[in-house]
N, C-alpha and C positions, 0 to 999 in steps of 0.2 A: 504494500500500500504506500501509496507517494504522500508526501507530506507537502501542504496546501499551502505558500508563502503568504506572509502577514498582509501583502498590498491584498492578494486574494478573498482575505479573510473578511477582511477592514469592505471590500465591495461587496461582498456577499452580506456583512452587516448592514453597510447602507440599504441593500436589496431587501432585508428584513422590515429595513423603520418605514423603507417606502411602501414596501405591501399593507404593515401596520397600520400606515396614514390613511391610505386606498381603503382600508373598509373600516376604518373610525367610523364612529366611535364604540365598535362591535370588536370583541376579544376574539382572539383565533388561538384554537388549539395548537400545540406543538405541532401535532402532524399534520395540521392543514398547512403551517408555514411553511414545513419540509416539502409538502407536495407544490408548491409554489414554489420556494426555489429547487425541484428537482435534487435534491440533498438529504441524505441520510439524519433521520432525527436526531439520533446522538451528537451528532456533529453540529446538527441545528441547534439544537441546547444548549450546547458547551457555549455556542456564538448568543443565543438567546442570555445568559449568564453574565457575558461579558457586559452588554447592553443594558442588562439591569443595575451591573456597578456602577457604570458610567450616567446613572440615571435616565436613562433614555427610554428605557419602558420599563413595564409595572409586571408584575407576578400575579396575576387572580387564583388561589389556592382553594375556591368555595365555587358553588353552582350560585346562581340567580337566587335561592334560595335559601342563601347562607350554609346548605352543607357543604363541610369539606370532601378534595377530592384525595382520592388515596393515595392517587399514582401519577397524575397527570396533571395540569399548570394549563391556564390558559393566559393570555400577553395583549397587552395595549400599549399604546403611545402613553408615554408619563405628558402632564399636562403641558410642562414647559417645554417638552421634544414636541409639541403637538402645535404648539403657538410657535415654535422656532420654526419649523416646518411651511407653516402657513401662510408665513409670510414669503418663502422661496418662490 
């Protein structure tokens, strides 16, 4: 398996916050963003991860209904990636 350079990374994250913005203000499961960028979940994660350090999006760890999920995270634009975005 090849390992995927940091410019790589860094665009496939941009490719994340853009899909993110594109269906704001609705969260999208891990594995819908994977099936959008064509990219293996795990990999998507690991980039979804980084994204949340950096504050640029948000972790939903509960359904609509406030139950938690067991296994699985759904992800939105954090407010101020969403206003920063907006204005692009």
């Amino acid at each position: 398996m090849s390992k995927i350079s940091k410019e790589k990374q860094e665009k496939i994250m941009a490719n994340i916050v853009a899909t993110l913005y594109e269906y704001s203000p609705k969260p999208l499961f891990t594995v819908e963003i994977s099936r959008a960028q064509a990219r293996d979940e795990e990999f998507v994660k690991k980039l979804l991860l980084k994204l949340k350090n950096k504050n640029l999006i948000v972790e939903i760890k509960r359904n609509p209904k406030g139950k938690p999920y067991k296994k699985r995270s759904r992800w939105k634009l954090s407010d101020a990636a969403y206003s920063a975005y907006k204005k692009i």
